[in-house]
C-alpha positions in Angstrom: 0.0 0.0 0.0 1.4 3.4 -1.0 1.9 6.9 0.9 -0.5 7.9 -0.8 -3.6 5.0 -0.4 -2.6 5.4 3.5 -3.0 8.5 3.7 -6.1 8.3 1.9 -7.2 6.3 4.3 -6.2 8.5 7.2 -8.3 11.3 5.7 -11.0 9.2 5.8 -11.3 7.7 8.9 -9.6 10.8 11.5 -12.5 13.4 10.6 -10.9 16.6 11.7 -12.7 19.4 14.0 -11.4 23.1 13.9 -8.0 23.4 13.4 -6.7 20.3 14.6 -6.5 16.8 14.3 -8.1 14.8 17.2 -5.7 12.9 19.8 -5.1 8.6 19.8 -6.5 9.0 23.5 -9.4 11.1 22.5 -10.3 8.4 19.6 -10.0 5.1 21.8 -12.1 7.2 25.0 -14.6 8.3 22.4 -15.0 4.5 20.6 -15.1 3.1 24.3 -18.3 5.8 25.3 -20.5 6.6 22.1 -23.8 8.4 22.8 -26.3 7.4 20.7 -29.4 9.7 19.9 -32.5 7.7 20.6 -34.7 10.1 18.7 -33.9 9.7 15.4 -33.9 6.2 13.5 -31.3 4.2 13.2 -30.1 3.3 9.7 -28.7 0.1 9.3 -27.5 0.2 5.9 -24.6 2.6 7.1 -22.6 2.7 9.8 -23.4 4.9 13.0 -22.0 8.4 12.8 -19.8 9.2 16.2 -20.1 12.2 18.2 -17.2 13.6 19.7 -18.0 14.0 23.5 -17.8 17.8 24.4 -14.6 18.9 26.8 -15.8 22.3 27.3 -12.3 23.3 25.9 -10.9 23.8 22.4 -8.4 20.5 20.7 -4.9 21.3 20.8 -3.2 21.0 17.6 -1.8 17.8 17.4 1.2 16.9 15.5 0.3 15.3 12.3 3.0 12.6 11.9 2.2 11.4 15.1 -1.4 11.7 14.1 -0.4 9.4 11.0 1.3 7.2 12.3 -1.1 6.2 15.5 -4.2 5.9 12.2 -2.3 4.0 10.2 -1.0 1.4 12.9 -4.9 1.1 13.8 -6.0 0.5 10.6 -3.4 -2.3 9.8 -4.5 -3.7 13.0 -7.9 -3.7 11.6 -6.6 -5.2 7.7 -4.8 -8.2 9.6 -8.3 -9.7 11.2 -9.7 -12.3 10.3 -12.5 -11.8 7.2 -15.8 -12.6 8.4 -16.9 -16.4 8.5 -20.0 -15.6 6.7 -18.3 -14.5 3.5 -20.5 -11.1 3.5 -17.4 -9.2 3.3 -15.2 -11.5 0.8 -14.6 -9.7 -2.0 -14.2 -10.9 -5.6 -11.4 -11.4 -7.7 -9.9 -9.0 -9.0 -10.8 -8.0 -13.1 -13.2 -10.9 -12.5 -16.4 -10.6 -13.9 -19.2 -12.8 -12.7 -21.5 -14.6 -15.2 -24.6 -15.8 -14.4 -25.5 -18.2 -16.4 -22.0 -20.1 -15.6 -21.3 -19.4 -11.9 -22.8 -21.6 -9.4 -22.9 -18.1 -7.1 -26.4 -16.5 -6.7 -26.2 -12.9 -7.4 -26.8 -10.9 -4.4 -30.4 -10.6 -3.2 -31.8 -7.3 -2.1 -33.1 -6.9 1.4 -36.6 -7.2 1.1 -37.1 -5.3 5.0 -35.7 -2.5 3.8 -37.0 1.0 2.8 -37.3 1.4 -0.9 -35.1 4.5 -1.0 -32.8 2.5 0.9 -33.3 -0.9 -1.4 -32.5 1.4 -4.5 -29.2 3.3 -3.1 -28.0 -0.1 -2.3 -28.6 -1.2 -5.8 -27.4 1.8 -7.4 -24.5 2.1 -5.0 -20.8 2.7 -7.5 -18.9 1.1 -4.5 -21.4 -2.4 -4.7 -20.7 -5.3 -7.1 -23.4 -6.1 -10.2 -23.5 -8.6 -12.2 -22.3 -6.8 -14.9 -19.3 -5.2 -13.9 -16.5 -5.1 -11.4 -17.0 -2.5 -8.5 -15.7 0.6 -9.0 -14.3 3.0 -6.0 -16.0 6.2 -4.9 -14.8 9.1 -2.8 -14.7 8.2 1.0 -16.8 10.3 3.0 -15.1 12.3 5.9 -16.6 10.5 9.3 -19.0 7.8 7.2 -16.5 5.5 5.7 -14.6 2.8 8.1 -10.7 2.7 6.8 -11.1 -1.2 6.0 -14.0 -0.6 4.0 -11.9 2.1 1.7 -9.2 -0.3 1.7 -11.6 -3.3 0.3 -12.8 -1.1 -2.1 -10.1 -0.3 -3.4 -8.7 -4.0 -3.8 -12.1 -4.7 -5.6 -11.9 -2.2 -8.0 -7.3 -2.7 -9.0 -6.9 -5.2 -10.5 -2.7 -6.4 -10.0 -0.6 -5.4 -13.0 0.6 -8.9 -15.2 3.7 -10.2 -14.1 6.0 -11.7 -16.3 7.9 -13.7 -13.2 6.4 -15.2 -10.1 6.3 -13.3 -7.3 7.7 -14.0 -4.0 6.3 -13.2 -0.6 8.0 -11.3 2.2 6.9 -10.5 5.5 7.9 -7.0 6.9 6.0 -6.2 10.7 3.6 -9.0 9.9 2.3 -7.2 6.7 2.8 -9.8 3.7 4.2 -7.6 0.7 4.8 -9.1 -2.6 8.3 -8.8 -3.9 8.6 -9.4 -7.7 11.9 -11.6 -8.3 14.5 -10.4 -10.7 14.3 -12.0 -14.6 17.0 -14.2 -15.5 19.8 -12.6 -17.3 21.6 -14.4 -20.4 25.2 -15.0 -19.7 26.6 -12.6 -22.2 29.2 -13.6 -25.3 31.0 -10.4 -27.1 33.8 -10.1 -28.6 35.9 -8.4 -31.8 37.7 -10.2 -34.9 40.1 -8.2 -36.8 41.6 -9.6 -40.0 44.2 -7.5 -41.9 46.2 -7.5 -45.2 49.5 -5.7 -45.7 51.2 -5.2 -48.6 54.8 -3.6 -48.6 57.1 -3.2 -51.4 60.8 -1.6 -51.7 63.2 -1.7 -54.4 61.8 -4.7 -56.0 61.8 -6.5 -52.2 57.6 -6.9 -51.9 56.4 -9.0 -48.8 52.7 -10.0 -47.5 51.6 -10.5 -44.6 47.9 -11.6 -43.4 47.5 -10.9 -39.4 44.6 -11.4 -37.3 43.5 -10.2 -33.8 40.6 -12.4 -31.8 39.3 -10.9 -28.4 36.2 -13.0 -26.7 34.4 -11.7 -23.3 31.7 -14.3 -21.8 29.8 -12.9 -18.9 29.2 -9.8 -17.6 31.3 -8.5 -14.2 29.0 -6.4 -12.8 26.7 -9.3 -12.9 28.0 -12.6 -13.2 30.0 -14.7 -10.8 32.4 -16.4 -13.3 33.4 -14.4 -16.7 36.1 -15.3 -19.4 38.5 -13.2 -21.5 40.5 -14.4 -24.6 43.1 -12.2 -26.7 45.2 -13.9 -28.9 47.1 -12.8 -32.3 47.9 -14.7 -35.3 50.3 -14.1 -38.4 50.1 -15.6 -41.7 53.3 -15.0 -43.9 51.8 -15.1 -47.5 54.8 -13.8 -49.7 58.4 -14.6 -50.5 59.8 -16.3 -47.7 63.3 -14.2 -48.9 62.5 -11.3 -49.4 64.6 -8.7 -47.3 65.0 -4.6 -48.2 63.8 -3.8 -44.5 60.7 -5.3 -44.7 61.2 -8.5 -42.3 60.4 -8.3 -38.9 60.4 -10.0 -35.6 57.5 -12.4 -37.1 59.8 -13.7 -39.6 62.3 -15.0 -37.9 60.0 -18.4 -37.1 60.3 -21.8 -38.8 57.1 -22.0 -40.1 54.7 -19.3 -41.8 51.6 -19.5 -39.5 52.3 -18.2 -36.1 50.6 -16.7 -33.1 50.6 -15.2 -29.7 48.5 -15.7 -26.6 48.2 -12.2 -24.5 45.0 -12.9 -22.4 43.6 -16.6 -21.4 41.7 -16.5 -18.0 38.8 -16.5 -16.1 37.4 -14.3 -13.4 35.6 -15.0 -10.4 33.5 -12.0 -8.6 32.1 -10.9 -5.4 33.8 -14.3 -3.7 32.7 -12.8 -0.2 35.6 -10.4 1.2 36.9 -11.0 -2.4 36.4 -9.2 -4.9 37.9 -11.1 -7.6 40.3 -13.5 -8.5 41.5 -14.1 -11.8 43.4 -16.8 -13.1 45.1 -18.3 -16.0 47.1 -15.6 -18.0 46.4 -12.0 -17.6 47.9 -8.2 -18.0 48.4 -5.9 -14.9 48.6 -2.8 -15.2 47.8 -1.4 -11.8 51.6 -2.4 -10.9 54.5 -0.4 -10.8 55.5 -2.3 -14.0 53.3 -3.6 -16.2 53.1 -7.5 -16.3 52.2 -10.6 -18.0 50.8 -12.9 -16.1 50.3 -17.1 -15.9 49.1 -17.5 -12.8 46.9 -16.0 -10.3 45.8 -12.5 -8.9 43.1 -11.3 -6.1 41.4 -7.9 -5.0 39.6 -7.7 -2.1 36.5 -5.6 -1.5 37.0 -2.2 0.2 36.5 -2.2 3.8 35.6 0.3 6.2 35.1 4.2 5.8 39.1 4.2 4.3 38.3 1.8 1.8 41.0 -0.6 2.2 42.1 -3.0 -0.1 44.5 -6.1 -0.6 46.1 -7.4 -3.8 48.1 -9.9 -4.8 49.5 -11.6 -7.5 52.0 -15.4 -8.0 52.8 -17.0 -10.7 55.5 -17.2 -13.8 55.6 -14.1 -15.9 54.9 -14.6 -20.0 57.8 -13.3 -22.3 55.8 -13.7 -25.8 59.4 -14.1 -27.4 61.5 -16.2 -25.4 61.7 -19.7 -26.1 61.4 -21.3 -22.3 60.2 -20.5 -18.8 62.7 -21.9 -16.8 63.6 -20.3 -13.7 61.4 -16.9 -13.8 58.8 -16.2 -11.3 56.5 -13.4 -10.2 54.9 -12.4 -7.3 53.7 -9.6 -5.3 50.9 -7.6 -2.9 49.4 -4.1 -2.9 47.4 -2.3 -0.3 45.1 0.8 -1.5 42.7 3.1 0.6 41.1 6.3 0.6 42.0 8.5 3.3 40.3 11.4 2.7 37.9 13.0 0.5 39.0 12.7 -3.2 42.4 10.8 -2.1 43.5 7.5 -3.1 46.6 5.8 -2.0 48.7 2.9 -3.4 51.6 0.7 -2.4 53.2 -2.0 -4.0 56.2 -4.6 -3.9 56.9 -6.9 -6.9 59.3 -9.7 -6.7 60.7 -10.7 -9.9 63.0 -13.6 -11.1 64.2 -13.3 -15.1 66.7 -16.2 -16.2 67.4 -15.6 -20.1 70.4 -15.6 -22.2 73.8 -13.9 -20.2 71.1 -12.4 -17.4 69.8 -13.8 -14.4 67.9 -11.0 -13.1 66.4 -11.6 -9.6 65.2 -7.6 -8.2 62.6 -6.7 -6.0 60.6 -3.0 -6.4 58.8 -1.1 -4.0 56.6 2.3 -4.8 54.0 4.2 -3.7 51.1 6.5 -5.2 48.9 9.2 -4.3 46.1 10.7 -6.3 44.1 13.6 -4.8 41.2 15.2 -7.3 39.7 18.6 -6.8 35.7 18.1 -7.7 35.3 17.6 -11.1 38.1 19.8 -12.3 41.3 19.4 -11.0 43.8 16.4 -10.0 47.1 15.8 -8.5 49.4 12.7 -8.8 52.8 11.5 -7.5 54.8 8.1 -8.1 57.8 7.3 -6.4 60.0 3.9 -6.6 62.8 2.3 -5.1 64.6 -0.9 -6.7 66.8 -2.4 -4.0 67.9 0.0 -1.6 67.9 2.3 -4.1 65.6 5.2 -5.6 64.0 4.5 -9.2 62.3 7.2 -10.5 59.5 10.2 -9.8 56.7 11.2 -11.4 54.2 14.4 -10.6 51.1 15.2 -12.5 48.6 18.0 -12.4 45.8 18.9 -14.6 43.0 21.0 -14.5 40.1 22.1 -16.4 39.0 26.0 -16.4 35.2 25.8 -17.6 35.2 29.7 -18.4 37.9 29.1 -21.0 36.8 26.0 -21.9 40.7 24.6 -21.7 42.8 22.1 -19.9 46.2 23.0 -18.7 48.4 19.5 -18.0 52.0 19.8 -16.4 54.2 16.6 -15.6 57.7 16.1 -14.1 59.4 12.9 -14.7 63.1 12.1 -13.1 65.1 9.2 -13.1 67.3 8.6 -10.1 69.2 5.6 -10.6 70.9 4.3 -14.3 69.1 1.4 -15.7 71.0 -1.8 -16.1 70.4 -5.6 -17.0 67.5 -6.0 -15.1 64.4 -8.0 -14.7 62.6 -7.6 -18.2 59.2 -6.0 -17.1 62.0 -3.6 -15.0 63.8 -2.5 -18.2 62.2 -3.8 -21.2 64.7 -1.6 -23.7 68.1 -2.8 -22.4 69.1 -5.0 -25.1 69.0 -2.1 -27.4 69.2 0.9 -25.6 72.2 -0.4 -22.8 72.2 1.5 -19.9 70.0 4.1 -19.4 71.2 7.1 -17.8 69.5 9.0 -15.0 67.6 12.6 -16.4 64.7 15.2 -15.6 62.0 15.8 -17.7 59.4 18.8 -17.2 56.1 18.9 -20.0 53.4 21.7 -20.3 50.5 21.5 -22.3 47.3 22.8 -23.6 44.3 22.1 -25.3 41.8 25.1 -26.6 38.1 24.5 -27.3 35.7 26.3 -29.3 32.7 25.6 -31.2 33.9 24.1 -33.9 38.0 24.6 -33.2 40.2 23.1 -31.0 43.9 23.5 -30.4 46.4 21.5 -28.6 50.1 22.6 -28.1 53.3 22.0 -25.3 56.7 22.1 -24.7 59.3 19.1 -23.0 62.6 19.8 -22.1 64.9 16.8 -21.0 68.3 17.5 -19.3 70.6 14.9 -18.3 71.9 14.8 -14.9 75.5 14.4 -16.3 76.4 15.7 -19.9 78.9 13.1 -20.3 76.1 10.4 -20.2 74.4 11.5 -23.7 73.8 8.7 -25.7 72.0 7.7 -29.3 68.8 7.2 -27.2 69.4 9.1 -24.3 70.2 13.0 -24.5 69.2 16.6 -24.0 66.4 18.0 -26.2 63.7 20.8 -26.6 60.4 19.6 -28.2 57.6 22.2 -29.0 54.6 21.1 -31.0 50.9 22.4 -32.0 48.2 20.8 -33.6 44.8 22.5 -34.6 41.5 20.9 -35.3 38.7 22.1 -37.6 35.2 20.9 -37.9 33.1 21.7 -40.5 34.9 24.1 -42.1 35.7 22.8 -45.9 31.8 21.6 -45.3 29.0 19.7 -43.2 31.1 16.5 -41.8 34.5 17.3 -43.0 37.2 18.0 -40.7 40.8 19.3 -41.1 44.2 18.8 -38.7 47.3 20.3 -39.4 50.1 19.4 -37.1 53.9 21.0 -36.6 56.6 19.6 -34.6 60.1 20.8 -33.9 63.0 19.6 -31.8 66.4 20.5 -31.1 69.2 18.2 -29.9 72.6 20.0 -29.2 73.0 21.7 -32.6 70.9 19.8 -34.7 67.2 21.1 -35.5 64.5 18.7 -36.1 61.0 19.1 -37.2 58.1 17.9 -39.3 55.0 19.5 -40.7 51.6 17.6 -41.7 48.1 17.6 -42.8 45.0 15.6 -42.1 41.6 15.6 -44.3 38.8 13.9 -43.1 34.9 14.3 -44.7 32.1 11.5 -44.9 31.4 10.8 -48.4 28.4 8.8 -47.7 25.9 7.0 -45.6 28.8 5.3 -43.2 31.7 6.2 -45.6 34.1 8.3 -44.5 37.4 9.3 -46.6 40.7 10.5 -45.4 43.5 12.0 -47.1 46.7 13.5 -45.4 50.6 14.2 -46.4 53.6 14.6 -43.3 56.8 16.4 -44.0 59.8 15.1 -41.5 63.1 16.6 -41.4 64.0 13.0 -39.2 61.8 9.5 -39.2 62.7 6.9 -37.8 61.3 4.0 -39.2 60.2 1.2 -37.3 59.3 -1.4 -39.9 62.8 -1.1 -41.8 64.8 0.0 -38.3 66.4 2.7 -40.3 67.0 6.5 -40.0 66.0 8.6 -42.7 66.0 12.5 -43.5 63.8 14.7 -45.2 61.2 12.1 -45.7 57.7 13.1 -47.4 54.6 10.8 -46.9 51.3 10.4 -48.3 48.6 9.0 -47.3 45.0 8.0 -48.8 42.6 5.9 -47.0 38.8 4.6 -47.2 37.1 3.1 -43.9 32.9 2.5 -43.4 30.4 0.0 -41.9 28.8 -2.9 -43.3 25.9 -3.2 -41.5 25.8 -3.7 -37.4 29.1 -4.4 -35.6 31.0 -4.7 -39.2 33.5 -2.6 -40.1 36.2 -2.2 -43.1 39.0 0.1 -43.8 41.3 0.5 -47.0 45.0 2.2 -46.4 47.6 3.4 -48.7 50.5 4.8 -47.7 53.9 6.6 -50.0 57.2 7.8 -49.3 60.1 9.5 -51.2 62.8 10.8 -50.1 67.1 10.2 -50.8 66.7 6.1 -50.5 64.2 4.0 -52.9 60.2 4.8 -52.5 58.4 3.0 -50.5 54.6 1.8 -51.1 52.2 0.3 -48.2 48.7 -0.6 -48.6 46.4 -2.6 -46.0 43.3 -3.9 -46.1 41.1 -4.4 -42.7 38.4 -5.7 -41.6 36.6 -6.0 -37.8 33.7 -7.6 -37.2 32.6 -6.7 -33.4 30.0 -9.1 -31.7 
């Protein structure tokens, strides 16, 4: 029964005299000694009206919740008896309506010692049952209407909505509410497939390739107890098994020409009690100090108390997708977070990791710990600091903010390492191999981004300095970097958009830059077109592992949708510079389920 039913009810049967609302004690005293006027007739189709008994002093005002409350928890007293043996008061079903000629019911019989005018109100009564229709609720009268007669009207005349589930009783304070159970959910199954062919060709050297990328979620986290992730990649080498000019990489250096990785393989339990979840099988952290590959096991718990307080942990053998065997690593580690305050969040890890390869045999253990402290909506704060050994790693500060008036975001970061960067553990110092030792530096970034309407603007400066000058290195070494890139919608027409890009750095004596150009405009009905061309004074380029100068690109490209959760994309990409032209064109297609 709603607020508003009850205090429908209350209205009805706490009649209200001047100002104020008569007292519980004045209401039982009055039920207890009821004058009756002797005079007058009785009626019998109604009940008796009550007559207040006379104080010879005004009511007090009476607090109406209390008032409320007391009426309501005598009427429920009144619902919960027993319905009348007789059946006189059992109402019919609800929606029902009775046929004569089929029910084995009489219809109701009119009181024969009654007054006529009292025979026909009875008859004609909206709040009686006919034969040919359900009862239908009238207005309670102020002092004429009992609450439980309101309240069986009213179930007489709604009907309950359908349910599509059954419904489960409860019992709250001996009332018996129904409580509508929650439909079944399907256990979910998403994923994406992405399937791509590349096409490369230098100086007579051509090579193709045909890559694919599988991802599969089952189950839903936020509603499940048990979900599973895949990710997995696959190459196909489809061209000249010989063929060289720069265009072999790291896939190419297998024995057969089908191969594949496994990044993700494992399945999560949730809401295990104080745990939170548990994952297990092979699975990426990236919470950690150091990102890390995982076969094995992890857990969070499920914050705890008004600091939120968490434990993780994590054991098991970390994956190196290119190295041949296992043997002899091993990971393992625990965080605590909480939040001690409003808008803070704290973090502290140790990671314990064992890496036996080729001429290494790592075995280093590294401690940190993080802050983050937001301002509302619009501001944010966040340090790192870590310590490998007994010694100190590295810093990092953050701070952005976002000034609504201006509609920009400012961003500053510091970044400083302390201690040079040897032959360690591989998720420690991933780039060792080919970068050597790294030596220690500071770092300082600003940047900006600019909104408007239909413009935006993004631009910074990073300056690195070398704690030592005598440590520069190929990889390693002082620079300035200043950059800007601007953004316009609509301006060469309705869903076009144009970026143009410029980027300079300076190393010692040598300047560096690179100027570019990006078209975008939908040329149909989920068909969009890009065009763009990038001027660098320096590339380096990945897929060849050469340096080159004063290299011009161009690039053309189609990409759409194919109906739901199917997507395609068509690339082509040119450069010329002082070494033989370069041509690369790819074909893609995603299919996301």
């Amino acid at each position: 029964m709603t607020c508003s039913v009850a205090t429908l009810l209350i209205v009805g049967a706490t009649p209200a005299q001047g100002s104020g609302l008569r007292r519980p004690e004045e209401s039982a005293a009055q039920d207890k000694t009821e004058p009756q006027d002797k005079t007058k007739p009785q009626d019998k189709t109604k009940p008796q009206e009550k007559e207040q008994p006379k104080t010879g002093k005004p009511d007090k005002p009476l607090d109406e919740s209390e008032a409320a409350a007391e009426a309501l928890r005598r009427m429920l007293d009144r619902l919960n008896k027993k319905p009348d043996e007789s059946g006189k008061n059992a109402a019919p079903k609800p929606g029902d309506k009775p046929d004569p000629s089929k029910s084995s019911e009489k219809p109701p019989v009119p009181d024969h010692g009654a007054r006529p005018n009292e025979r026909n109100s009875a008859e004609k009564s909206p709040g009686k049952a006919t034969p040919d229709r359900p009862p239908t609720p009238r207005e309670p009268e102020v002092g004429k209407d009992r609450p439980e007669d309101v309240a069986r009207r009213l179930r007489e005349a709604t009907p309950p909505p359908p349910s599509p589930v059954p419904e489960i009783p409860t019992v709250s304070k001996g009332v018996a509410t129904p409580v509508v159970a929650p439909p079944a959910a399907p256990y979910d199954l998403s994923g994406r497939l992405t399937l791509r062919q590349r096409y490369r060709r230098t100086s007579g050297n051509v090579k193709q390739d045909t890559l694919g990328v599988l991802g599969v979620d089952a189950g839903d986290s936020s509603r499940d107890r048990a979900t599973v992730h895949l990710l997995g990649r696959g190459f196909l080498d489809t061209g000249s098994r010989t063929a060289d000019g720069g265009l072999r990489g790291i896939e190419h250096t297998y024995d057969g020409r089908l191969t594949g990785w496994l990044y993700d393989a494992h399945v999560g339990l949730h809401r295990l009690g104080a745990v939170q979840r548990v994952r297990l099988g092979r699975h990426t952290l990236d919470e950690t100090p150091a990102t890390l590959l995982l076969d094995g096991v992890s857990f969070e718990t499920t914050p705890h108390g008004a600091r939120a307080l968490e434990l993780g942990g994590h054991i098991g053998v970390p994956a190196h997708l290119f190295e041949s065997s296992p043997a002899g690593d091993f990971a393992a580690g625990l965080d605590l977070g909480a939040r001690p305050w409003q808008g803070a969040r704290v973090r502290v890890d140790w990671m314990h990791i064992e890496d036996r390869r080729r001429f290494v045999d790592a075995d280093n253990d590294l401690t940190s710990v993080a802050v983050w402290q937001s301002f509302g909506t619009h501001g944010e704060v966040h340090a790192f600091y870590s310590r490998l050994e007994q010694h100190s790693r590295d810093l990092r500060l953050r701070a952005s903010t976002w000034i609504e008036s201006w509609a920009t975001r400012l961003r500053v970061s510091y970044d400083e390492l302390l201690t040079a960067q040897g032959a360690l553990a591989t998720e420690f110092d991933p780039f060792n191999q080919a970068l050597l030792t790294y030596q220690p530096y500071r770092q300082l970034g600003v940047h900006a981004t600019k909104q408007w309407r239909t413009v935006e603007i993004d631009a910074g400066l990073v300056g690195r300095e070398l704690a030592h000058e005598r440590d520069e290195g190929q990889f390693n070494r002082d620079f300035r970097r200043g950059y800007v890139t601007a953004r316009f919608d609509g301006l060469l027409g309705k869903g076009t958009s144009l970026q143009l890009h410029a980027d300079g750095y300076r190393a010692g004596s040598t300047d560096t830059g690179a100027l570019g150009v990006d078209f975008r405009a939908k040329i149909a009905d989920g068909v969009q077109l890009e065009l763009g061309s990038l001027y660098s004074l320096y590339r380096y380029d990945i897929v060849s592992q050469q340096e080159r100068d004063h290299v011009r690109s161009w690039l053309a490209g189609l990409e759409g949708r194919v109906g739901r959760g199917l997507r395609w994309s068509l690339e082509y990409r040119y450069e010329t510079g002082p070494f033989p032209d370069a041509h690369f064109a790819e074909a893609r297609l995603t299919w996301q389920f």
